[in-house]
VOGU-3710 file (C-alpha; in Angstrom, 3 decimals, decimal comma):
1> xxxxxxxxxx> 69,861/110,866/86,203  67,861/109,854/89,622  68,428/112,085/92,246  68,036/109,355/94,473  71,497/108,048/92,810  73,404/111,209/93,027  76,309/111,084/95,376  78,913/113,724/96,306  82,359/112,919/98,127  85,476/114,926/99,427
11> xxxxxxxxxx> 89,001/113,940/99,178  91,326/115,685/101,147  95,475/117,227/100,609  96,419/118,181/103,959  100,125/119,232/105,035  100,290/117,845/108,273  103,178/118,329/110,477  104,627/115,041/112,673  103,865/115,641/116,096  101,824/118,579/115,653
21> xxxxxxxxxx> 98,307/117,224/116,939  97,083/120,583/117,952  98,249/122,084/114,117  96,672/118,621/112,655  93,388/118,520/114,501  93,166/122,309/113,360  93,828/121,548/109,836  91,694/118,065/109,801  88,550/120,060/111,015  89,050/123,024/108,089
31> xxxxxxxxxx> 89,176/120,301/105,789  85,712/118,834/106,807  84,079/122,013/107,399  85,276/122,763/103,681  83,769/118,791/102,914  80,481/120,177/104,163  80,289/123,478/102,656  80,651/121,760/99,053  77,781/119,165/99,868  79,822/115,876/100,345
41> xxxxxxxxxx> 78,140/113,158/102,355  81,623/111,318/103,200  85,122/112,791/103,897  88,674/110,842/102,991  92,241/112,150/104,524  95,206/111,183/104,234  96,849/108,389/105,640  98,205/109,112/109,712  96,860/112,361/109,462  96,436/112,972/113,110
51> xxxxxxxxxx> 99,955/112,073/114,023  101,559/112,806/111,442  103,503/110,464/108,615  106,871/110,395/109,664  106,731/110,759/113,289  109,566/107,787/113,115  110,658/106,163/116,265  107,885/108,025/117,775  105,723/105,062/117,368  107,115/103,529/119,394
61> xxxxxxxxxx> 105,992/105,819/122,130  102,898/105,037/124,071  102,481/109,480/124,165  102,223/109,255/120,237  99,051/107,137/120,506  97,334/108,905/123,204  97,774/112,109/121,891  96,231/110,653/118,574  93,455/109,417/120,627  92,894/112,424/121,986
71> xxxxxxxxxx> 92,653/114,317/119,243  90,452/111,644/117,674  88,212/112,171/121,027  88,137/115,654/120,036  86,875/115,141/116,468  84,309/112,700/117,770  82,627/115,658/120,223  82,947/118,635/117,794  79,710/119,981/116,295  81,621/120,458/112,576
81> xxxxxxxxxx> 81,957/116,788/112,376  78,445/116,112/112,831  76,004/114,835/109,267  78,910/114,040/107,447  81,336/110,596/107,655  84,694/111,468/108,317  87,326/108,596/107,792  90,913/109,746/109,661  94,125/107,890/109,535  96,477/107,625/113,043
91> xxxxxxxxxx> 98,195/105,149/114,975  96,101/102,461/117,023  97,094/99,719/119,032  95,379/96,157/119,153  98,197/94,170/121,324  100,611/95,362/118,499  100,673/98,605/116,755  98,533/99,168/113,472  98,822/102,092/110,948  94,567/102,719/111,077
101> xxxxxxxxxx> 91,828/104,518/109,170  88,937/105,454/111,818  85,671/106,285/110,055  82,834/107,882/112,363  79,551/109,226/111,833  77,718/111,749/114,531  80,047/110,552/117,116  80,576/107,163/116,966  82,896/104,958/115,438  81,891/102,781/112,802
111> xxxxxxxxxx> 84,986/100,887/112,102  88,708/100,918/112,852  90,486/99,317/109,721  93,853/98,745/109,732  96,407/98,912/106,924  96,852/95,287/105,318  100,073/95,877/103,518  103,179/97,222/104,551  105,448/99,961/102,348  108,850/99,000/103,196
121> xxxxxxxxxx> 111,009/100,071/99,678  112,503/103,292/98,814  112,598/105,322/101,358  109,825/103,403/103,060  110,029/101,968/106,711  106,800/100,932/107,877  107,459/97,690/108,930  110,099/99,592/111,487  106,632/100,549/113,311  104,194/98,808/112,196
131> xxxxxxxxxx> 102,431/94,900/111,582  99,943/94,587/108,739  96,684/92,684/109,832  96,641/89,244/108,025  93,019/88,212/108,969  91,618/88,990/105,447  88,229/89,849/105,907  87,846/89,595/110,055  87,209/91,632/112,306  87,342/92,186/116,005
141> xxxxxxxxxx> 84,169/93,066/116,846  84,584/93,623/120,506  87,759/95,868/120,299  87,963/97,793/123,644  88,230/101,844/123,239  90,007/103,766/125,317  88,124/105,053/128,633  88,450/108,671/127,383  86,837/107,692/124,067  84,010/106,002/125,863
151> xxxxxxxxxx> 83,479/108,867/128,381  83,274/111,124/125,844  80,816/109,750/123,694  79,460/106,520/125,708  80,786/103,819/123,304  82,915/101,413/124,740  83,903/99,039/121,561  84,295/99,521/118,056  84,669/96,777/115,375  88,862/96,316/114,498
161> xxxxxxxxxx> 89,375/94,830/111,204  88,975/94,435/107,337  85,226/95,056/106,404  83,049/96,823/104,291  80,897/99,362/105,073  77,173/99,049/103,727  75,427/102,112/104,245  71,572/102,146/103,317  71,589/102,910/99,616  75,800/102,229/99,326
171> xxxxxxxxxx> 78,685/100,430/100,215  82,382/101,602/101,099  85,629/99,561/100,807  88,902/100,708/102,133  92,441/100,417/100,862  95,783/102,202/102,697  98,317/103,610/99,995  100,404/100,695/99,401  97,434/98,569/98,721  96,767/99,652/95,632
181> xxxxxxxxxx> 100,358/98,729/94,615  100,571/95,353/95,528  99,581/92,560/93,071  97,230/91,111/95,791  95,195/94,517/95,726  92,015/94,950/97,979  90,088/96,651/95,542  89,866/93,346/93,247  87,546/91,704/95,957  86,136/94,770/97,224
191> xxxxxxxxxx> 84,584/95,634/93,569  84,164/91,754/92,960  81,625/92,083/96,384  79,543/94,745/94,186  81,429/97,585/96,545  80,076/100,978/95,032  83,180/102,900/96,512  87,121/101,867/97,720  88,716/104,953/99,290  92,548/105,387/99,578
201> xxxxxxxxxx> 93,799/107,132/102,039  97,871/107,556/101,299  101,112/109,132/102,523  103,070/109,014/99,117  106,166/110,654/97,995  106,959/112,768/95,232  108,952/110,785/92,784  109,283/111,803/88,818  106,162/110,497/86,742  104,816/108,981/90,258
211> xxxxxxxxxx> 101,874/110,663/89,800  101,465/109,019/86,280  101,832/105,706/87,645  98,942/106,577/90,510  96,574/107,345/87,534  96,993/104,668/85,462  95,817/102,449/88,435  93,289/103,918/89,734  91,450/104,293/86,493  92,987/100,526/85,508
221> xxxxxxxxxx> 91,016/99,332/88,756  87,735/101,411/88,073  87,825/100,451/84,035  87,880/96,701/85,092  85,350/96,715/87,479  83,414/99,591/87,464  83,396/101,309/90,833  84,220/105,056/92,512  87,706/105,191/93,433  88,696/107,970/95,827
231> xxxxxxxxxx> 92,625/108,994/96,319  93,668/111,266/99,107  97,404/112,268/99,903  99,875/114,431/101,876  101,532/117,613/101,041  104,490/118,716/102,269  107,630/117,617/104,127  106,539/116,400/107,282  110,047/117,291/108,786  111,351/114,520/106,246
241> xxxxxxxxxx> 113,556/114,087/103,443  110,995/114,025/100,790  107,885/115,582/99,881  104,697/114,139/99,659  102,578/115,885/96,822  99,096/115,740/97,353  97,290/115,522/93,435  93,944/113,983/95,144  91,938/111,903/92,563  88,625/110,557/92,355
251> xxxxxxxxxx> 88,044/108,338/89,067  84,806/105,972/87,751  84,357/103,065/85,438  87,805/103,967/84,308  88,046/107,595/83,890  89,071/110,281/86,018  86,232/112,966/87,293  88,564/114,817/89,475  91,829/115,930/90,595  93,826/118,448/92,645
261> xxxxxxxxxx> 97,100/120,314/92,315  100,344/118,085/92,507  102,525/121,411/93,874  100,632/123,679/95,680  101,841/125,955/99,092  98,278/126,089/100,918  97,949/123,553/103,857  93,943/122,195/103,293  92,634/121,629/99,883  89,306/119,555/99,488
271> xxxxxxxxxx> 88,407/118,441/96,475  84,681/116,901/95,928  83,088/115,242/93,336  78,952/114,330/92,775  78,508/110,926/90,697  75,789/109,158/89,631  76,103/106,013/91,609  73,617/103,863/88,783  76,104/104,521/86,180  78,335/101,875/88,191
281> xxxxxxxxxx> 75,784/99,163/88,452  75,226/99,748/84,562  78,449/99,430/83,480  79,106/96,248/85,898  75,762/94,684/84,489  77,114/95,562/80,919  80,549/93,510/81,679  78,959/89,600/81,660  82,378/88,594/82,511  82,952/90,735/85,940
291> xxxxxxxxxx> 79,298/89,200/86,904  80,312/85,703/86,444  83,272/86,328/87,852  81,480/88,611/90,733  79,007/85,489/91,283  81,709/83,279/92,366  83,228/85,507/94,577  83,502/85,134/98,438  81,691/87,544/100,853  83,457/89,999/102,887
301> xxxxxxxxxx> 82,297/91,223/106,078  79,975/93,934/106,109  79,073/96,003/108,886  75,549/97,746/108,583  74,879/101,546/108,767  71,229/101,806/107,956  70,634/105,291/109,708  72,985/107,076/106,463  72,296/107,578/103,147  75,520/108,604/101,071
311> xxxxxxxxxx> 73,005/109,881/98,274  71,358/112,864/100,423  68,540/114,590/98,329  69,202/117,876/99,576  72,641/117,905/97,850  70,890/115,647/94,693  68,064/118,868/95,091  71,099/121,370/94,939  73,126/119,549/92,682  73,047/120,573/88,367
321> xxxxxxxxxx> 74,883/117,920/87,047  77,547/115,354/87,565  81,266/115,048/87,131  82,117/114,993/83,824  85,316/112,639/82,538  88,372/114,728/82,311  92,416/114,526/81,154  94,521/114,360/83,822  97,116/117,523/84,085  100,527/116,132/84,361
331> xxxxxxxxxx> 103,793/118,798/84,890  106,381/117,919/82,431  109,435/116,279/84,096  111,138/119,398/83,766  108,663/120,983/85,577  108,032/118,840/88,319  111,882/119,055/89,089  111,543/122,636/89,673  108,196/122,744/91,772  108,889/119,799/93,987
341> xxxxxxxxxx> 112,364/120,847/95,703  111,094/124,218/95,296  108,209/123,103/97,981  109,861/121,057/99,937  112,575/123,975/100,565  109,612/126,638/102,005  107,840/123,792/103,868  111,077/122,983/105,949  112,148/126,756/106,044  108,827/127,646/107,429
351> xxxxxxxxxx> 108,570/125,650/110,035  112,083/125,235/111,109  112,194/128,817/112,469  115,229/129,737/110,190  115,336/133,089/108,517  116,429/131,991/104,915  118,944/130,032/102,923  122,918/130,566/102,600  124,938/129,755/99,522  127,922/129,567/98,527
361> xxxxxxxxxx> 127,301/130,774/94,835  130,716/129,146/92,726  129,178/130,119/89,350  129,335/126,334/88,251  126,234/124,229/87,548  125,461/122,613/90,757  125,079/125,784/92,520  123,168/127,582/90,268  120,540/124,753/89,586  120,270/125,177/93,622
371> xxxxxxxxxx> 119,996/129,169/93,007  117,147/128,045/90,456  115,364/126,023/93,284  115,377/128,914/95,744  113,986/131,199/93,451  111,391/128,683/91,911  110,275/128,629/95,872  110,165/132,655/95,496  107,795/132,014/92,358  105,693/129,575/94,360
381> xxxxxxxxxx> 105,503/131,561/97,645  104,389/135,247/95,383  101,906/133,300/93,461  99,915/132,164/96,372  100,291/135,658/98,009  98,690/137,258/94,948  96,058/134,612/94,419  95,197/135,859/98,230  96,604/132,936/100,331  96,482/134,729/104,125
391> xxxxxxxxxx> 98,652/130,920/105,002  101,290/131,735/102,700  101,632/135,650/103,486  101,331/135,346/107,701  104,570/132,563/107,214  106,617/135,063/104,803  105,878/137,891/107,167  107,313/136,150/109,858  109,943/134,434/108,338  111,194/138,070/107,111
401> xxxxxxxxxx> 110,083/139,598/110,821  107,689/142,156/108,576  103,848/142,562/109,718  103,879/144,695/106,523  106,055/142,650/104,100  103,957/142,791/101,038  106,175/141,364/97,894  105,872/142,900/94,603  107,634/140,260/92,765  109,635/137,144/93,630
411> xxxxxxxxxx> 112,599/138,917/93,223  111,558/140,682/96,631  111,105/137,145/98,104  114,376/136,401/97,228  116,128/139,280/98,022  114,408/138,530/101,878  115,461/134,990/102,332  118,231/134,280/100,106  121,711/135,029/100,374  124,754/133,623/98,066
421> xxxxxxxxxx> 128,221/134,294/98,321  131,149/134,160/95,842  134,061/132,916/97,749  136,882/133,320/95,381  140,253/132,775/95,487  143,985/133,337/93,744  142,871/130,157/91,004  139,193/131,402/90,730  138,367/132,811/86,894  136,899/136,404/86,497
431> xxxxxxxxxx> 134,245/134,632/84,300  132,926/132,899/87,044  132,837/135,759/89,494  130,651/137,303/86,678  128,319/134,751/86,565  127,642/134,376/90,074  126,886/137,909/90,184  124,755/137,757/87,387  122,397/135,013/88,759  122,393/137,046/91,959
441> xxxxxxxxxx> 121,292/139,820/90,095  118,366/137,984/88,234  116,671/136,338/90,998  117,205/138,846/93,394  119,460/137,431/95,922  121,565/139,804/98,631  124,991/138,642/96,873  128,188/139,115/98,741  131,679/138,226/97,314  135,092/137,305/98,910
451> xxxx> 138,294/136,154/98,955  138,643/132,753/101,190  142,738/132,642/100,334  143,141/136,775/101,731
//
């Protein structure tokens, strides 16, 4: 193992908030102070972290993109973001608008890549704000920044496009969420080019077994060709419908090194891995059939960054060993049905400035499987209190109006945001008044019962 090969990187789960760009910005600079702190030369985020996923018709809003330029201005100038390369996803506009990652290093931009294919199924709408860029490969390398951009840190263009980045002893490739899907994937040409790395920065849904399906492609891709694939994702609702659950990934040559949590409440988790970048060009060299194939392959455009090393030997210096291969950890569909409402109910109820949830408890199935989700939340939210989340317990303090609201179990959770009601009437069974106050009772819900027919 060379030190000289020895490279660390940080993949990011942030819960961004549409529209929040003051919350965002906060949350984006945690996560690369956190990058730093665990010795990672480059840092991936999710996709339109600065604005925000589903900011909507929003886009179509010139505000939305100079608010997202601002707050990129502000990355750009702050001393955190300074030795490391930060690669941020927002809104940019080239004559039309373009869903963007913006990668920068000690205050100036190195590339502006926008998202080549568009998500448009399920619940999906990108197309709604978006156009792909079609010029494969091109790039504009004369793309005008905005005058608050350049008078903040004297650069006045910044190459717009599809490229590669080849830093001095490495080279990065870039893919946006539904890249990866498509049958046309970047990554094919990208590792075909003898790209060491292809980042991902997504905004992708929880669906059952989703995360599954995200594995087996990522380490498909890397098994194939050999390569470092990095995976970052949302977490949380984004004032949406459904929930976007993180489970960063990093995988190489075809096995995964690294992985977050898939349901989790905190708002910034960074998860880093250090690789041995020669094990790559040893298992391509191995494959006589990827260098054939790699031989005949077309050039991409690569943009030069000679001043960076992605191997740093003070973190090789620092570093005891490698990423080993590891199993992924996969909830059983049984469990991800419980965790994933669960989270999606205290992400909107935190930030909608509600006091709790109201329920009319019948005693029949569909309202106590949405009992069960409430209190699964309570089990969620008094887990990260007691593994000393500060997040977690400022939001249930104030969603309960308690400085000193500190829960002993989640039954006291419950019991603070939950209420259900038995509204009974003259054809209502005794059986079921029983049961609703017997659930009550369990999960610790304030219970009330009535007649509605009285």
């Amino acid at each position: 193992m060379e030190a000289a090969s020895l490279c660390t990187m940080a993949t990011c789960v942030l819960n961004q908030w549409s529209m929040d760009f003051a919350g965002n910005k906060r949350r984006i600079l945690s996560s690369i102070i956190e990058a730093k702190r665990l010795g990672a030369s480059y840092r991936l985020g999710p996709e339109l972290e600065i604005s925000g996923y589903g900011c909507s018709d929003h886009f179509y809003e010139g505000d939305t993109f100079l608010h997202s330029w601002q707050v990129l201005r502000d990355l750009l100038i702050d001393p955190a973001t300074r030795d490391i390369v930060c690669d941020v996803g927002m809104p940019a506009s080239r004559r039309v608008a373009y869903n963007c990652r913006v990668v920068f290093l000690n205050g100036q931009v190195l590339l502006i890549r926008p998202k080549t294919r568009m998500a448009d199924d399920g619940n999906y709408r990108e197309s709604r704000w978006f156009s792909r860029w079609t010029k494969r490969g091109e790039i504009d390398k004369t793309f005008q920044l905005p005058d608050l951009i350049e008078s903040a840190i004297g650069q006045s263009t910044a190459p717009f496009g599809d490229a590669v980045l080849a830093f001095r002893d490495a080279s990065l490739g870039f893919e946006t969420c539904e890249e990866i899907w498509t049958i046309g994937s970047s990554h094919i040409d990208l590792f075909l080019n003898g790209v060491d790395i292809v980042v991902n920065s997504s905004g992708s849904y929880h669906q059952l077994r989703k995360l599954n399906r995200r594995v087996d492609l990522i380490s498909s891709c890397t098994n194939k060709a050999g390569g470092l694939y990095l995976y970052s994702n949302l977490r949380g609702c984004d004032g949406e419908r459904v929930y976007y659950d993180g489970s960063a990934l990093v995988a190489m040559n075809g096995r995964l090194v690294a992985q977050s949590r898939q349901f989790a409440l905190e708002e910034v988790e960074v998860t880093s891995a250090t690789v041995d970048l020669e094990e790559i060009r040893n298992y391509r060299q191995a494959n006589r059939s990827h260098c054939q194939q790699s031989a005949e392959a077309p050039a991409l455009t690569r943009i030069a960054v000679p001043q960076w090393r992605l191997c740093r030997q003070d973190v090789a210096a620092a570093c005891q060993s490698t990423n080993l291969p590891m199993e992924p950890r996969y909830h059983t569909p049984e469990e991800e049905i419980a965790l994933g409402p669960a989270c999606w109910l205290w992400d909107y109820l935190r930030r909608s400035g509600q006091s709790g949830y109201f329920l009319p408890l019948s005693g029949g199935i569909d309202s106590t499987a949405t009992s069960c989700l409430v209190y699964s939340m309570s089990v969620q939210v008094f887990e990260s209190v007691q593994s000393g989340c500060q997040e977690v317990l400022q939001d249930l303090r104030r969603i309960v109006r308690d400085p000193q609201f500190l829960p002993g179990s989640p039954q006291d959770i419950c019991s603070r945001l939950f209420t259900t009601c038995y509204m009974g009437s003259e054809n209502s069974s005794s059986e079921t008044r029983q049961r609703a106050e017997q659930l009550a009772k369990e999960i610790g819900a304030s219970h009330l019962a009535l007649r509605i027919d009285a």
